[in-house]
C-alpha positions in Angstrom: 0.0 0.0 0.0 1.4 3.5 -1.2 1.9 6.6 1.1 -1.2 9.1 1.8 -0.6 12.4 -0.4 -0.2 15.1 2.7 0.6 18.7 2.8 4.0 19.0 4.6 5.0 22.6 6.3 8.8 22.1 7.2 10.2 24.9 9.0 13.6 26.1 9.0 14.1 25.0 5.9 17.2 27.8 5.2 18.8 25.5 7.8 21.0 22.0 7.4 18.8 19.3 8.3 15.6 21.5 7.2 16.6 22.0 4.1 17.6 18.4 3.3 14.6 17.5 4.3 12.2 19.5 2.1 14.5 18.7 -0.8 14.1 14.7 -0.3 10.4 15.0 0.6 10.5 16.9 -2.9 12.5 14.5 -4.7 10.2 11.7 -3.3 7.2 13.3 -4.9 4.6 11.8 -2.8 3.6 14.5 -0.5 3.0 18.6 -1.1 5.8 20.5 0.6 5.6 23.9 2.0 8.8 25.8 3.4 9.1 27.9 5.5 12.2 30.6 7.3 13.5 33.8 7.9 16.1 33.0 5.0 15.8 32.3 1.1 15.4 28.4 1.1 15.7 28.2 -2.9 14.4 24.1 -2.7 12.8 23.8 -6.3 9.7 22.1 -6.3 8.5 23.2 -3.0 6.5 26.3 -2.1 8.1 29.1 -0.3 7.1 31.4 2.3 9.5 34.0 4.3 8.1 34.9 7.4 8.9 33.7 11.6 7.2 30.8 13.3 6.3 32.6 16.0 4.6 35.2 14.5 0.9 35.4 14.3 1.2 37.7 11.0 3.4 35.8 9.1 1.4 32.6 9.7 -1.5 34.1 8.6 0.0 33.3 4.8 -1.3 29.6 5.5 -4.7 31.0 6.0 -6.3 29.4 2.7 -3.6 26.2 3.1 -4.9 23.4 4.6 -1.7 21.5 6.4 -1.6 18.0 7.1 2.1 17.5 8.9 4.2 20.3 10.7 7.9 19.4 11.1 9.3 21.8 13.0 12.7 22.8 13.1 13.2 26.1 13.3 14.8 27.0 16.5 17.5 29.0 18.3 19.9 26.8 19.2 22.6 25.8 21.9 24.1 29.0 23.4 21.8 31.2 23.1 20.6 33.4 25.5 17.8 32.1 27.9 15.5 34.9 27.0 15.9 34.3 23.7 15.5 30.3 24.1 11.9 30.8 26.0 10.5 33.6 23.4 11.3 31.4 20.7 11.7 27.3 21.3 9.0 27.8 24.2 6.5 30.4 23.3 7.0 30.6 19.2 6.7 26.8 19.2 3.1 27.6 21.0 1.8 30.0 18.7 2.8 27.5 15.7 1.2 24.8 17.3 -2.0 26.5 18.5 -1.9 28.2 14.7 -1.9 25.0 13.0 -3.9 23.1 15.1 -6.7 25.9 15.5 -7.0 25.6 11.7 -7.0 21.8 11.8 -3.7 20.2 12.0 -3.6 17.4 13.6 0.0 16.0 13.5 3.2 17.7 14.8 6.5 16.5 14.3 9.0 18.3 16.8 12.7 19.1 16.5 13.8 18.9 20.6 17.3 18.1 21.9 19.1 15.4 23.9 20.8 19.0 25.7 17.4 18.8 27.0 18.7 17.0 30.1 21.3 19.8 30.7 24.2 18.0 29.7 25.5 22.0 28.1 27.1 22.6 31.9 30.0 20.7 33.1 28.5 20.4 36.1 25.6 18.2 34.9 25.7 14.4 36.3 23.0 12.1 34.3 20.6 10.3 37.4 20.4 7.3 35.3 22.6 5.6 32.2 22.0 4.9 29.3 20.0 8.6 29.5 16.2 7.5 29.1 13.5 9.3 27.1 12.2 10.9 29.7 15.6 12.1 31.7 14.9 14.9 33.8 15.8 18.4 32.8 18.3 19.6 35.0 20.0 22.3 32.7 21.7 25.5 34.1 22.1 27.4 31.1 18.7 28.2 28.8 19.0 26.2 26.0 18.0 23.0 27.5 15.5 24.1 29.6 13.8 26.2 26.2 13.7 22.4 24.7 11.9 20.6 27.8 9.8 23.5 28.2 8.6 23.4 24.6 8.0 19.4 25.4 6.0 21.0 27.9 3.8 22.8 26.1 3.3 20.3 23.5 1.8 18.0 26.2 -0.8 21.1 27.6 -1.9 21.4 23.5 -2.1 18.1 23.9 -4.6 18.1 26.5 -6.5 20.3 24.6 -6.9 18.9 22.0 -6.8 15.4 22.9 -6.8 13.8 18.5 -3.2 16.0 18.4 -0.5 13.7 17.4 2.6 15.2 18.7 6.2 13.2 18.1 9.2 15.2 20.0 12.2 13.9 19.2 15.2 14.8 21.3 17.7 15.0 18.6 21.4 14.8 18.9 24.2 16.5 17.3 23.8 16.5 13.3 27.0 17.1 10.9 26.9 16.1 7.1 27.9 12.6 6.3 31.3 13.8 5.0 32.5 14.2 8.1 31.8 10.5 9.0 35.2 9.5 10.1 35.2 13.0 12.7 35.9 11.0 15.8 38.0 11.2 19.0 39.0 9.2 21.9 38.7 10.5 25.8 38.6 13.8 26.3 38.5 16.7 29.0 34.8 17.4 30.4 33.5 20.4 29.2 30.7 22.4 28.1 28.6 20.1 25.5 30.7 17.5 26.2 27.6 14.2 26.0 27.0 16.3 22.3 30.3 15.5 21.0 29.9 12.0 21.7 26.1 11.7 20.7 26.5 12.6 17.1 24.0 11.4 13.7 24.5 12.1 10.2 22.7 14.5 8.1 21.4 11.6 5.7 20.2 9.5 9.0 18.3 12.8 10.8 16.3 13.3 7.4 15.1 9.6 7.4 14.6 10.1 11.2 11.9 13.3 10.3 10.5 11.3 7.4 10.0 8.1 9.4 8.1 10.6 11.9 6.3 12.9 9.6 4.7 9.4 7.8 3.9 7.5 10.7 0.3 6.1 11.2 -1.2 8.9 13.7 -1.4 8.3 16.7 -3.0 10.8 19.0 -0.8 11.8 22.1 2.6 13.0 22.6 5.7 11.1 22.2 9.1 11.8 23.2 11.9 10.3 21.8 15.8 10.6 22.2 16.9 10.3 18.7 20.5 9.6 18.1 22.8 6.8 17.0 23.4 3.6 18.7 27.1 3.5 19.4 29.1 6.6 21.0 30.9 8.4 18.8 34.4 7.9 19.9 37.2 5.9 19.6 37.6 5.2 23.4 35.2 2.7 25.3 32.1 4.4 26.3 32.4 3.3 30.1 36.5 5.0 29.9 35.3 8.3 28.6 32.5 8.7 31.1 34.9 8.0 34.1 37.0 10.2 32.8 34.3 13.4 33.0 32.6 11.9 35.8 35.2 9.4 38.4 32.7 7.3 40.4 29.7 9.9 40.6 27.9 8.4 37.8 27.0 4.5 37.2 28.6 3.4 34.0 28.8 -0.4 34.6 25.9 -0.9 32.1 29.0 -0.2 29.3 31.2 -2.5 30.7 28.8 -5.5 29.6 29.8 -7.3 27.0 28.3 -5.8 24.1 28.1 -2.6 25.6 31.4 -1.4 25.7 30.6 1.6 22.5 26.8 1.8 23.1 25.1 5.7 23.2 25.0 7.0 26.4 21.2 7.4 25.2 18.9 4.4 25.1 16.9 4.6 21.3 15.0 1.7 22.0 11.8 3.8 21.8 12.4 5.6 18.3 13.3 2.0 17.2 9.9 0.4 18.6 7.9 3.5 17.9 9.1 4.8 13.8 11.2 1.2 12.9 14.3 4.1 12.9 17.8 3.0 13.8 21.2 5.4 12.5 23.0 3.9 10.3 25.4 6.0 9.5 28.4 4.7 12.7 31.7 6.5 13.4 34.6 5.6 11.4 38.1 5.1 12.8 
């Protein structure tokens, strides 16, 4: 059985992963995709429209467009300042969503981040490992705190409108596939240092969205870390955790056989839930 024609709005689409990912929906040809950033996208075959997600105004040029799927991933990202994280992640990703699903949208697809956790500090120690789904947020610094919030309000629209399939997925660091063989063994505990070993490839992140944006609905939200499977570094998984972290965080669950370069993030619930696993590894 073929896919449903749907009306796609991708936002963000001037960015990395938005932009591949109108241009493969595109080249697919199945589906109706609408674009949509503060930048030129330029994605032939698509229709364009310049505007901000989180303004009421420039939404209002999807007031004769009926959409079927929003993926959102139009964001500020990592370091910027909390005010800026809340007005747009938190509050812009509210007007989209009560925009949309005011004018009958019933499917949301989410762009949130495994920094939701608040890995960005060097002070942050994970309760729990492999990080679940549902890790609290324990973020000192605005970005990941903007991200869980934004989960936050998904889950209130949500109860408001109780037929809203929402799909948040916590995504992880995304680089183009060139870079492949960009990997490293232990290293000093910084700022973003879970990032730079939680990493996916551009090619794997627009399957990821796909996968999501295609799915059967389901009505609810759903939150889902969405990275690779194996750590992206050359050192065992359990060596570079001790190193950031000495005997302050449990890492005997990487020192199982079979465990010894598994992501610090379990992805068994994108794997049950969209049939998505990376597959894209580190090279070295």
């Amino acid at each position: 059985m073929g896919k449903k024609m749907a009306t796609i709005l991708v936002t963000g689409t001037s960015g990395l992963i938005g932009g591949a990912l109108a241009r493969s929906l595109v080249a697919d040809g199945t589906h109706e995709v609408l674009c949509m950033s503060r930048k030129p996208s330029r994605i032939e075959g698509a229709r364009e429209f310049r505007g901000v997600f989180s303004s009421f105004e420039d939404l209002r040029q999807f007031d004769d467009i009926q959409v079927d799927v929003v993926v959102h991933l139009a964001a500020v990202t990592g370091g910027c300042r909390e005010e800026d994280g809340i007005l747009v992640n938190v509050e812009g990703t509210r007007k989209l969503m009560r925009y949309f699903a005011d004018k009958g949208c019933r499917k949301f697809v989410n762009a949130s981040s495994i920094a939701a956790v608040g890995f960005q500090n060097p002070k942050f120690r994970p309760v729990e490992m492999p990080l679940s789904d549902t890790h609290p947020c324990l973020d000192r610094d605005g970005y990941g705190v903007s991200k869980y919030l934004m989960e936050e309000v998904t889950k209130y629209m949500s109860l408001q409108n109780e037929d809203l399939d929402v799909i948040n997925l916590r995504l992880s660091t995304v680089i183009g596939d060139e870079n492949q063989s960009r990997v490293s063994g232990v290293r000093p505990l910084g700022q973003w240092s879970l990032g730079g070993i939680t990493i996916m490839m551009l090619t794997d992140a627009v399957r990821l969205f796909t996968l999501a944006a295609e799915a059967e609905y389901q009505a609810g939200v759903r939150i889902m870390n969405a990275t690779g499977p194996k750590v992206w570094g050359s050192a065992p998984t359990a060596e570079i955790l001790r190193n950031w972290y000495g005997d302050e965080v449990d890492v005997s669950y990487f020192e199982q056989p079979g465990n010894e370069f598994k992501g610090v993030y379990d992805v068994s619930l994108v794997k049950q839930e969209l049939g998505f696993e990376a597959e894209l590894l580190p090279i070295f």
